[in-house]
LUMDO-829229 format. One record per residue: residue in three letters; x, y, z of N, C-alpha, C, CB in turn. Coordinates in steps of 0.02 Angstrom, whole numbers, plus 50000, padded with zeros to 5 digits. Glycine has a CB too. Layout:
BEGIN
alaXYZXYZXYZXYZ;...
This chain:
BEGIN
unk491715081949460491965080549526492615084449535492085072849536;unk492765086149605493575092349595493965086849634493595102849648;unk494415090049570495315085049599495325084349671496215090049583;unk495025090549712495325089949796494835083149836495125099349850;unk494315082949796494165073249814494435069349796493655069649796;unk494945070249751495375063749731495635058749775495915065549701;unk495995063049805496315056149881495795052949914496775059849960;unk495105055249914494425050249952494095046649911493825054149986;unk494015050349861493675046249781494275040149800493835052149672;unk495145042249777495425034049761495395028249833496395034849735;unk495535031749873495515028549929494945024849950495635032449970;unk494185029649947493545022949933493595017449876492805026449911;unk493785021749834493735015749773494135010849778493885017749705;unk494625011049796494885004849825494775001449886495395005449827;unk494545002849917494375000649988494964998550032493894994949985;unk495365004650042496045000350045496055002550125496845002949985;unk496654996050168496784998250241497624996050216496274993150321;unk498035001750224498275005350249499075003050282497765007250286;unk499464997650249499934998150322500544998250300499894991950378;unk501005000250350501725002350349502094997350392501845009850377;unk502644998550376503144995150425503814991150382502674989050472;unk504194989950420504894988650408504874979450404505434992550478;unk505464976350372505614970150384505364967450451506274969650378;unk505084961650441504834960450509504444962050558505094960650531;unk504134969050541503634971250572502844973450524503984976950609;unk502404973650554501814975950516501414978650565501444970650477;unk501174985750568500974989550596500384993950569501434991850609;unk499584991750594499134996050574499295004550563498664994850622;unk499295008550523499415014550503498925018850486499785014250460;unk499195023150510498455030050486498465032250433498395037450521;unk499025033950428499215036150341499995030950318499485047650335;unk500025031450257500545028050242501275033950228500295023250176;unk501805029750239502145034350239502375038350175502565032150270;unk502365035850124502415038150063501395041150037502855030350015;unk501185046750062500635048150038500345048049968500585052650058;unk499645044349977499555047749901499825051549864499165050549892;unk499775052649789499875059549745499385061949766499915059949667;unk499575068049747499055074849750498955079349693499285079649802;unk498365077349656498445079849585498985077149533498565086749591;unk499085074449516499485070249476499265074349391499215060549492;unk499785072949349499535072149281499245066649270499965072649235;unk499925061649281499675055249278499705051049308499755052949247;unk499325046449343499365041949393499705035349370498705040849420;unk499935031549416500065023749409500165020149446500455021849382;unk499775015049452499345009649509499395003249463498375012049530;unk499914999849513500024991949494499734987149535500724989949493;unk499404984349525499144978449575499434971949552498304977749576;unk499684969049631499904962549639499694958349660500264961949659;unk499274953649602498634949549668498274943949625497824956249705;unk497864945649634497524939149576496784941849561497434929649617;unk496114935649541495754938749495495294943649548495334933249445;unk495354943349599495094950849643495404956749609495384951449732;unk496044958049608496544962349593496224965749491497444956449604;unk496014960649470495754962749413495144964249387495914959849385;unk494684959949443494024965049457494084970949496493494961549492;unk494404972849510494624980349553494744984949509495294980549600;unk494924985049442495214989549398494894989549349495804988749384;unk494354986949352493684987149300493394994549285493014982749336;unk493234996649317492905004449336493165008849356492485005149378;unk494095008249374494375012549401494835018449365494635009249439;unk494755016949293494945023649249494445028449224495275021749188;unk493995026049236493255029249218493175035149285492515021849220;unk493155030649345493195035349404493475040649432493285033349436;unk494235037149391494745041649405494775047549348495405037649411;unk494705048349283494445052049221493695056649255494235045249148;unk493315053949300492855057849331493265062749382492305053249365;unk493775058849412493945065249465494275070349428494455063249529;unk494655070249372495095074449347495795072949322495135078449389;unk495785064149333496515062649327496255058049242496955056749413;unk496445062449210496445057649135497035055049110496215061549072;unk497495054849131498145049249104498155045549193499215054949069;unk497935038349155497945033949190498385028749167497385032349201;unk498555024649202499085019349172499195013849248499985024349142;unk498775009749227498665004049248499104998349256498265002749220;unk499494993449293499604987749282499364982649314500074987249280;unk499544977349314499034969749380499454964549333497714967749374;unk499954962449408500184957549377499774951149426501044958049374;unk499544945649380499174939649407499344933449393498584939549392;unk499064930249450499074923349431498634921949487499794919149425;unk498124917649467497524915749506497674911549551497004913149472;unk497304916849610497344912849692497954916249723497514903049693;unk498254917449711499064920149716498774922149783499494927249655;unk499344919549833499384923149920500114928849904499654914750005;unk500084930049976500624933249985501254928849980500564936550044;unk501184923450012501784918950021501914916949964501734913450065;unk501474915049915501604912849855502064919449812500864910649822;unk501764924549818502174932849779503074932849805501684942849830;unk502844932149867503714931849905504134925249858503684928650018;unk503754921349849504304913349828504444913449764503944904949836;unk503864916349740503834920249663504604923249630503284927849673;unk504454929149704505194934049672505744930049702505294943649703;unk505674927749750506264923849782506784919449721505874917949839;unk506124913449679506344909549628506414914649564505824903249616;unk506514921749549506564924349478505914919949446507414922549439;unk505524916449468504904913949430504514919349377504364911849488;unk504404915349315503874919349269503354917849243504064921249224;unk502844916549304502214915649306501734918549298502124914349337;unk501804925549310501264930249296500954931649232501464935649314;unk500474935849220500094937749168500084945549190499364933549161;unk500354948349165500484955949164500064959649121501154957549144;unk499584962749149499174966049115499354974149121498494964049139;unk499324978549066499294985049061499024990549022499684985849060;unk498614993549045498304999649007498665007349004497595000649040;unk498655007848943498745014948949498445020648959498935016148916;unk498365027848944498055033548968497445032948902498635041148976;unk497545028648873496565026448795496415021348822496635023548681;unk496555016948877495925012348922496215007248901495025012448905;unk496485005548831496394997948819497124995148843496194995948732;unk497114988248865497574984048885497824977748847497364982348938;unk498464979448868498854973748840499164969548893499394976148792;unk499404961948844499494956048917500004953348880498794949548946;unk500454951948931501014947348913501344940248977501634953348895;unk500974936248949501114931248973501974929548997500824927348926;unk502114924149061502674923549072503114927349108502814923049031;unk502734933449131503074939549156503424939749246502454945349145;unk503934943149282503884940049320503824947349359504364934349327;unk503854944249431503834952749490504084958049481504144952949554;unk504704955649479505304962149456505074963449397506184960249447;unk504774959749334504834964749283504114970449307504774960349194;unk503684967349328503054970849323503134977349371502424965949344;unk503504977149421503784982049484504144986749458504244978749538;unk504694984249391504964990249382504904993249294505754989249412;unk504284988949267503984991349202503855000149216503164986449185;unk503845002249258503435007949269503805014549334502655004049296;unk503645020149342503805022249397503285022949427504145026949399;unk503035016849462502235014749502502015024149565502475003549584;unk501495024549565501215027749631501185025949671500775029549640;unk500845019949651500245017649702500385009549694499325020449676;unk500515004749727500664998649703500234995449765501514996849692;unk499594990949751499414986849801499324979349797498904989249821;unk499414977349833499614968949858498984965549874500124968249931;unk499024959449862498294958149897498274949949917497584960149838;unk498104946949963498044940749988497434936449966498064941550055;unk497664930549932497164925349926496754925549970497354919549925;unk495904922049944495124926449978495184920250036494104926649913;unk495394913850030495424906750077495834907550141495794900350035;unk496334913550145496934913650190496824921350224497754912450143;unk496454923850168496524932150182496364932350271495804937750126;unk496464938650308496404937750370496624934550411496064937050378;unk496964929250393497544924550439498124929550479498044918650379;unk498164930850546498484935850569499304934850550498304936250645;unk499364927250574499894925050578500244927350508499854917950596;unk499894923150450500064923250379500114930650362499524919250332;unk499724935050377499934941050355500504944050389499434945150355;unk500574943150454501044946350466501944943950472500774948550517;unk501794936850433502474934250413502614936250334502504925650426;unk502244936750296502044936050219502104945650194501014931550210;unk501394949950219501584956150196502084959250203501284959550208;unk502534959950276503134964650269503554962050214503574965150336;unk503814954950194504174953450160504014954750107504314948950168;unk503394955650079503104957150024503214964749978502474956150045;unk503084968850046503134977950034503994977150028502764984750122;unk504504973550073505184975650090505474972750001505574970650178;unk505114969349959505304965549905504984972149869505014957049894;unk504404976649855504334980749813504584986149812503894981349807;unk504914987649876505344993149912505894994149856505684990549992;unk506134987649873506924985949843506734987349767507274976549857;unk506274984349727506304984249680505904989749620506234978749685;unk505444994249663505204998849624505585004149597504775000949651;unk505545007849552506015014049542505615020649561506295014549461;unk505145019549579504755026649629505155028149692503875024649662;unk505525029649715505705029849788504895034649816506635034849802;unk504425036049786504095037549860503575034349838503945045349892;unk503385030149820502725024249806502525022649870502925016649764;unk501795024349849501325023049920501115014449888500405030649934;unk501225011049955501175002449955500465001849990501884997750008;unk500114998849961499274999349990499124990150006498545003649908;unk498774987350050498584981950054497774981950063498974978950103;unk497434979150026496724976150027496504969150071496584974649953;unk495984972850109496084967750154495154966150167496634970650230;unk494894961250159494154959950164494024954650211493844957950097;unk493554955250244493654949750305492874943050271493444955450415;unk492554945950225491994940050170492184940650111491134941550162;unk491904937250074491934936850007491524933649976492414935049990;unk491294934649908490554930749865490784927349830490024934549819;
């Protein structure tokens, strides 16, 4: 497969929509403002979410090793069911609830219990960092659009990428 599918390869494979915006606002987007990488050595994609967030990253170093990107480096910090509102109160309380999972560029992963936002946000200099809303609430207009900006404006602050593209997953069913 050639690297110049990479940005459609990752972008299907995640099924991701897309949005930007400042404190207080949330605004459907065409592109995000911090774009994908483009050809990377090595990529790094943290997901903030729960056990969706870790069936998502099942198949996705394999895929990505198909497009051309072989140093991959994975994180997913979880805790099952986790909303958005819950992630915000999370970092709000310094809480260390999570289960921080991470792979390196040989596939296999390690977990460390107890972990909290900030550490998992700034374990890394993330790419790609996406968020994701409990499957019971997901689609709630209201809830997302009080919950995500505060969410991205908290990874903003706290990532050490200054140009990390912030991705949200958004499914309107679920099995």
């Amino acid at each position: 497969m050639k690297k110049s599918l990479f940005p459609f390869l990752l972008t299907f494979t995640l099924s991701l929509v897309v949005f930007s915006g400042s404190s207080g606002s949330c605004t459907l987007a065409a592109q995000t403002v911090n774009p994908l990488p483009q050809h990377p050595d090595t990529l790094r994609i943290l997901a903030i979410g729960n056990s969706f967030s870790i069936d998502g990253m099942v198949y996705l170093p394999k895929l990505l090793e198909n497009a051309g990107i072989h140093n991959v480096i994975l994180g997913n910090l979880y805790i099952g069911g986790c909303s958005l509102e819950r992630h915000c109160n999370e970092y709000e309380t310094s809480s260390k609830s999570y289960v921080y999972y991470k792979s390196g560029p040989d596939h296999t992963w390690k977990s460390w219990k107890n972990a909290s936002l900030k550490y998992g946000i700034k374990n890394e200099d993330w790419d790609i960092i996406t968020v994701q809303e409990s499957s019971g609430i997901s689609g709630i207009y209201d809830n997302i659009h009080t919950w995500l900006p505060r969410l991205m404006e908290i990874v903003r602050k706290e990532c050490t990428n200054p140009d990390v593209a912030i991705v949200w997953r958004h499914q309107d069913s679920h099995s």
